[in-house]
C-alpha beads as a LAMMPS data file, in Angstrom:
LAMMPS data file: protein, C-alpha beads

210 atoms
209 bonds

1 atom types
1 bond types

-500.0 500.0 xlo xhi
-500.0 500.0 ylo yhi
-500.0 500.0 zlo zhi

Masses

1 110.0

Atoms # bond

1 1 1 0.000 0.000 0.000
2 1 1 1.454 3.336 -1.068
3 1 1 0.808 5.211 2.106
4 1 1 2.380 6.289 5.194
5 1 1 1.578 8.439 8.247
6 1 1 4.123 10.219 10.503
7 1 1 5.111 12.637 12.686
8 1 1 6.836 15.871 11.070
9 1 1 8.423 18.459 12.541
10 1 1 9.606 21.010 9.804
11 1 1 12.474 22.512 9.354
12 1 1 14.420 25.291 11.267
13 1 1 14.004 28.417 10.093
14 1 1 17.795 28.906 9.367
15 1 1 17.523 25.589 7.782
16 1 1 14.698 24.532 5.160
17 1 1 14.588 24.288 1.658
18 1 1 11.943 23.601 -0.636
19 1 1 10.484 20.195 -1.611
20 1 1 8.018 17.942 -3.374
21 1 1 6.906 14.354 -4.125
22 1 1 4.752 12.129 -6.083
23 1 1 2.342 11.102 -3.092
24 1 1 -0.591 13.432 -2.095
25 1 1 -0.151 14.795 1.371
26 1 1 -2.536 16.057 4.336
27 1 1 -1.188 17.451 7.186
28 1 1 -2.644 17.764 11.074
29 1 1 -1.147 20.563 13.195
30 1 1 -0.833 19.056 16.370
31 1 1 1.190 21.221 18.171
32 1 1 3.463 24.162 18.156
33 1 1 3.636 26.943 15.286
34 1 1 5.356 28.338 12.119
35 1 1 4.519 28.934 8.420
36 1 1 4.156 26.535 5.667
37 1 1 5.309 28.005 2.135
38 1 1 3.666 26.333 -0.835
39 1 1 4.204 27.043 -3.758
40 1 1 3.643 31.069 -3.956
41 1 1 1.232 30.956 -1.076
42 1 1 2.655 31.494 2.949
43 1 1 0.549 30.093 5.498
44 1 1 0.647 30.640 9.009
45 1 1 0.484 27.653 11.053
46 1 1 -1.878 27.035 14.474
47 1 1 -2.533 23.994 16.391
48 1 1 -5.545 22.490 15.011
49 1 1 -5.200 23.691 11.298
50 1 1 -4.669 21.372 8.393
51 1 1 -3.285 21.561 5.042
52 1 1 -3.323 20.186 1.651
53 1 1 -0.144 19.691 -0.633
54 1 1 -0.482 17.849 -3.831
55 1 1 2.061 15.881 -5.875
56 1 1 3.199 18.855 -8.370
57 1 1 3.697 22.001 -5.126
58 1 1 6.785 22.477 -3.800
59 1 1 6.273 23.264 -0.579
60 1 1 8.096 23.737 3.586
61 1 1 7.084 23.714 6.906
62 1 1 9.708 25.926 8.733
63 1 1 8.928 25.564 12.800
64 1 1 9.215 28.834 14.483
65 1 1 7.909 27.454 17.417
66 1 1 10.563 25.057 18.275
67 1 1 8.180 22.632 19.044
68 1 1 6.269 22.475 15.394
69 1 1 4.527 18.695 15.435
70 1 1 2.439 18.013 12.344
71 1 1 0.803 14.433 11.664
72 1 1 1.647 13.800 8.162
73 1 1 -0.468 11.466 5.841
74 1 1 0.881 10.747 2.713
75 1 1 -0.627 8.575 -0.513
76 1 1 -0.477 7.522 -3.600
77 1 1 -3.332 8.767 -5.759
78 1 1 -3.882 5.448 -7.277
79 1 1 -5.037 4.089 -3.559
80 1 1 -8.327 6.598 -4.820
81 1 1 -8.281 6.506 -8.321
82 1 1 -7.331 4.180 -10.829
83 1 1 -8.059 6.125 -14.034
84 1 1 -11.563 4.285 -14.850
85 1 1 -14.227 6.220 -12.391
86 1 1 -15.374 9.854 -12.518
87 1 1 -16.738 9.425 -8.844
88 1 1 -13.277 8.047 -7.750
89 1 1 -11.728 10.964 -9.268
90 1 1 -14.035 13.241 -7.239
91 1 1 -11.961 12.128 -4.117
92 1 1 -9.216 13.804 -5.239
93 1 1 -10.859 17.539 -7.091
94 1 1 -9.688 19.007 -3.917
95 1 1 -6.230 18.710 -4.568
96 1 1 -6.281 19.553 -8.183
97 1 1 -9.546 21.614 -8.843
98 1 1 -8.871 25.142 -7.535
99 1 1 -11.225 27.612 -7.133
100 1 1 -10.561 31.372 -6.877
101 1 1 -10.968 30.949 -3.263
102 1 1 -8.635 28.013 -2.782
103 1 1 -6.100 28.290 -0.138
104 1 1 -4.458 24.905 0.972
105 1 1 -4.453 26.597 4.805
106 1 1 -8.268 24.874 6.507
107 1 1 -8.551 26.774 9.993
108 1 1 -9.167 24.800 13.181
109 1 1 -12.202 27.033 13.131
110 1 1 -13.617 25.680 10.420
111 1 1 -16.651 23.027 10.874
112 1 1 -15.076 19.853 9.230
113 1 1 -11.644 20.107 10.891
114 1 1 -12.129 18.440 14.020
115 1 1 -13.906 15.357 12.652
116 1 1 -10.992 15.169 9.729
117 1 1 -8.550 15.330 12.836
118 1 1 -10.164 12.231 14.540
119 1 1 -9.652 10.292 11.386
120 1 1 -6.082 11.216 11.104
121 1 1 -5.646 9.470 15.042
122 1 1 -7.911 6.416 13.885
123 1 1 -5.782 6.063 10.777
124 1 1 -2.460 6.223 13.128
125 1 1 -3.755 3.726 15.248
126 1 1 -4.694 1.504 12.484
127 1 1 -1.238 1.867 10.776
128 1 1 0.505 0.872 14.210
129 1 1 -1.220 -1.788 15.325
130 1 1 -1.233 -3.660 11.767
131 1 1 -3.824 -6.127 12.507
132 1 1 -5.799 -7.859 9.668
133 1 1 -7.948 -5.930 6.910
134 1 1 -6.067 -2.736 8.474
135 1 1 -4.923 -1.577 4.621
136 1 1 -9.130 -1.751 3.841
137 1 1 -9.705 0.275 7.150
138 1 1 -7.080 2.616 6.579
139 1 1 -8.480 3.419 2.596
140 1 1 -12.003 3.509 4.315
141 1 1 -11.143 6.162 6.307
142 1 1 -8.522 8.073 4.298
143 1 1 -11.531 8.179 2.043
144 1 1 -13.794 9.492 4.297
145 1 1 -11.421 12.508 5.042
146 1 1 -11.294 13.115 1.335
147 1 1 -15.097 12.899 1.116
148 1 1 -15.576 15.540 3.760
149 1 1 -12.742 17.647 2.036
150 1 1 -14.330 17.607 -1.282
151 1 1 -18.340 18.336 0.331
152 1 1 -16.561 21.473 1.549
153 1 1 -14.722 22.064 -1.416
154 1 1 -17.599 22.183 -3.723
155 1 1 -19.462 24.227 -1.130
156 1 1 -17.651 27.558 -2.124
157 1 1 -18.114 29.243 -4.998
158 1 1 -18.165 28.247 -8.903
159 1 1 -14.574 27.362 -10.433
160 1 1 -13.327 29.944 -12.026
161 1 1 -13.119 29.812 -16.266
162 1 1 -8.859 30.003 -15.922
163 1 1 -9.741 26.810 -13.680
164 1 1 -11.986 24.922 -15.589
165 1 1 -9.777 25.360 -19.364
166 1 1 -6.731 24.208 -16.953
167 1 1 -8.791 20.811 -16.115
168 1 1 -10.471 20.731 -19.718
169 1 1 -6.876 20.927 -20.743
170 1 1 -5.623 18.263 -18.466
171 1 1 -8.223 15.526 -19.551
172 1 1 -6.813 15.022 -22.691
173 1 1 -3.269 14.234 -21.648
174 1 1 -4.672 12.652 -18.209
175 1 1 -4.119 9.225 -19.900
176 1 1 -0.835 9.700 -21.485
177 1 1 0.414 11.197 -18.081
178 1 1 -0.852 8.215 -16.746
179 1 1 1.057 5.644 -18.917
180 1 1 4.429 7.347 -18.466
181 1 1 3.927 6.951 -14.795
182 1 1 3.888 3.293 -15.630
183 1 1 5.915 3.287 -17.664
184 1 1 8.908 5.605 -17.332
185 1 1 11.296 2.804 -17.103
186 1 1 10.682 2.065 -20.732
187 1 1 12.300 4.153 -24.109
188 1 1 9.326 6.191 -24.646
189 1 1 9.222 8.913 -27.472
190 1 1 7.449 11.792 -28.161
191 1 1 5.964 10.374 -31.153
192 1 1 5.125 7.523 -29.567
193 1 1 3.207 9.715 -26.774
194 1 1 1.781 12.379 -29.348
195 1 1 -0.026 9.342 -31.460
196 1 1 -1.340 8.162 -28.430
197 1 1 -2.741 12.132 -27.655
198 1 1 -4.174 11.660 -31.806
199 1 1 -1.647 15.265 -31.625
200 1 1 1.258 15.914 -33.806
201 1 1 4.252 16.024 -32.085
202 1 1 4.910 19.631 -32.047
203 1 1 1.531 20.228 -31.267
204 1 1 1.792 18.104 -28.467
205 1 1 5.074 19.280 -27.005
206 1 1 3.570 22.186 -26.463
207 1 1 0.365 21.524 -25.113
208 1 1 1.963 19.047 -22.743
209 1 1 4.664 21.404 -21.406
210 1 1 2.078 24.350 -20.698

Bonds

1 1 1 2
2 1 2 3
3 1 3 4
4 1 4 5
5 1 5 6
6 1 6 7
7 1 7 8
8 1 8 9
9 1 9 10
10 1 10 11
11 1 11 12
12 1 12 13
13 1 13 14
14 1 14 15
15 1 15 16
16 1 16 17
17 1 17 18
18 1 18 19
19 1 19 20
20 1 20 21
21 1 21 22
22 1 22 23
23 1 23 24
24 1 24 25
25 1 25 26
26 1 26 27
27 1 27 28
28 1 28 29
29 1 29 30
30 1 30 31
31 1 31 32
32 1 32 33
33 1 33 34
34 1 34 35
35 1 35 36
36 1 36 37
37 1 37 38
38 1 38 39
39 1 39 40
40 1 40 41
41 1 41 42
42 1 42 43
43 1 43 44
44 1 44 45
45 1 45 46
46 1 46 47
47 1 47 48
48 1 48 49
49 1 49 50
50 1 50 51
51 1 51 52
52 1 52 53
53 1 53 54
54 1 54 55
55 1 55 56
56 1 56 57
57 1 57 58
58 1 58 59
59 1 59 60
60 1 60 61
61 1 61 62
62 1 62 63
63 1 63 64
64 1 64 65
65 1 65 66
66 1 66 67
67 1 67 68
68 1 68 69
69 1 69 70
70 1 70 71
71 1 71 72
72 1 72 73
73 1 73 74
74 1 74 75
75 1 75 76
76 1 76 77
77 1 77 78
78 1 78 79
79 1 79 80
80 1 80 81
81 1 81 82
82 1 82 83
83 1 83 84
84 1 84 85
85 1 85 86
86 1 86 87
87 1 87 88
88 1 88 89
89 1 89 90
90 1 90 91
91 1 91 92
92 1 92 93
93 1 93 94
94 1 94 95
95 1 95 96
96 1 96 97
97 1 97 98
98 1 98 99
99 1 99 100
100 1 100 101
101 1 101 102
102 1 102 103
103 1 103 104
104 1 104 105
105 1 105 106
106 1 106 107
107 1 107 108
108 1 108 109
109 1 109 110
110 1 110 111
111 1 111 112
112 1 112 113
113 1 113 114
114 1 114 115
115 1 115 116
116 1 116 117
117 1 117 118
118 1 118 119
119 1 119 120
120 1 120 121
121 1 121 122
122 1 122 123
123 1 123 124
124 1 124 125
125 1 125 126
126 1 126 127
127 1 127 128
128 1 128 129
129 1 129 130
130 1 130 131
131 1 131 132
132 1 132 133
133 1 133 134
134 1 134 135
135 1 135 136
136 1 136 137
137 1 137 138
138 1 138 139
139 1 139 140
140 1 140 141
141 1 141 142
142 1 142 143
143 1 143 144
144 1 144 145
145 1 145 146
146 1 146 147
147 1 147 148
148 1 148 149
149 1 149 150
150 1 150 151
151 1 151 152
152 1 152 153
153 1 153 154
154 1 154 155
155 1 155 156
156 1 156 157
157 1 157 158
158 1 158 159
159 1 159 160
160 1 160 161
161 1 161 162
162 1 162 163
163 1 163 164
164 1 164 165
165 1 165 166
166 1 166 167
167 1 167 168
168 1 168 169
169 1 169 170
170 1 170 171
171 1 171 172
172 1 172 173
173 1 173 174
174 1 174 175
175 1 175 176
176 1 176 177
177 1 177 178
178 1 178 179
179 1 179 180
180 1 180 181
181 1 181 182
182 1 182 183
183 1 183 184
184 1 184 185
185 1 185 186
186 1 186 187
187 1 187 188
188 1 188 189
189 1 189 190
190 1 190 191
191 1 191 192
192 1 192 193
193 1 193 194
194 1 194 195
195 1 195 196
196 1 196 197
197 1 197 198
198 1 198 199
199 1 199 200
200 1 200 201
201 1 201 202
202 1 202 203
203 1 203 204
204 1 204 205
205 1 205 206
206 1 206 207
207 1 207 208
208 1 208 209
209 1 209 210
């Protein structure tokens, strides 16, 4: 199973560097305080608050505090999706579907974030312990945070029409971007890749690299 949970602590603040990773991550503020940079956006971190990082962000938690403690989950997107449901993709829109309003910062204040926070501690506890079925207990509830994640999500406003070209534009490459990350051991070509689009290779280059 392509997940992990763990304890994080940052980085010093005359220490830290950017960073990102294929997994999608959540993180729990559990104790302690500092400010998360990701991407462009800074965040101010409180005990309580969560955040959400996907796979493409480079991002840093520096701890201020000294005594920064963040419960990190991390996981594979394919756990969620596997490329052949529109309602398993839904789990993740709130990593990848932006809205004008997005900010990857959810308050402690904010309704859903205590009952997200209780699932992170039931994951951890299933995760230790190990005992049999935990991998189906663990998706059930890493699913259920998403779930709650993405009702909120969708409650703000309407995406914006820079949002929705940028994941009209990603559907047609979803597939191919798929394949390499099976693939990407293999001698792949950008012919290869652009017949697979039905784009000509220039064309393709292009549209791929914006």
């Amino acid at each position: 199973m392509d997940f992990n949970i763990f304890d994080g602590h940052g980085h010093m603040p005359d220490a830290w560097f950017m960073h990102s990773h294929d997994c999608l991550e959540l993180n729990y503020a559990v104790r302690g305080g500092g400010t998360y940079y990701i991407g462009d956006m800074e965040y101010e971190i409180e005990t309580g608050d969560l955040f959400i990082i996907n796979n493409c962000e480079y991002h840093a938690a520096i701890n201020c505090s000294g005594n920064l403690t963040l419960k990190v989950i991390v996981f594979n997107p394919e756990i969620v999706w596997s490329g052949s449901s529109g309602l398993d993709q839904q789990y993740l829109k709130t990593f990848f579907g932006w809205k004008d309003s997005f900010k990857h910062h959810i308050r402690k204040t904010e309704p859903i974030t205590e009952k997200v926070a209780k699932l992170f501690y039931e994951i951890e506890e299933g995760w230790q312990v190990k005992r049999v079925g935990c991998q189906l207990v663990i998706k059930a509830l890493l699913l259920q945070i998403l779930a709650i994640l993405y009702r909120a999500f969708e409650a703000t406003e309407p995406y914006s029409r820079q949002v929705l070209k940028f994941q009209n534009d990603y559907n047609r490459i979803a597939g191919i971007i798929s394949y390499i990350d099976r693939h990407f051991h293999d001698d792949l070509t950008l012919e290869q890749l652009a017949d697979m689009a039905h784009m000509n290779p220039n064309y393709f280059s292009s549209y791929f690299k914006r």
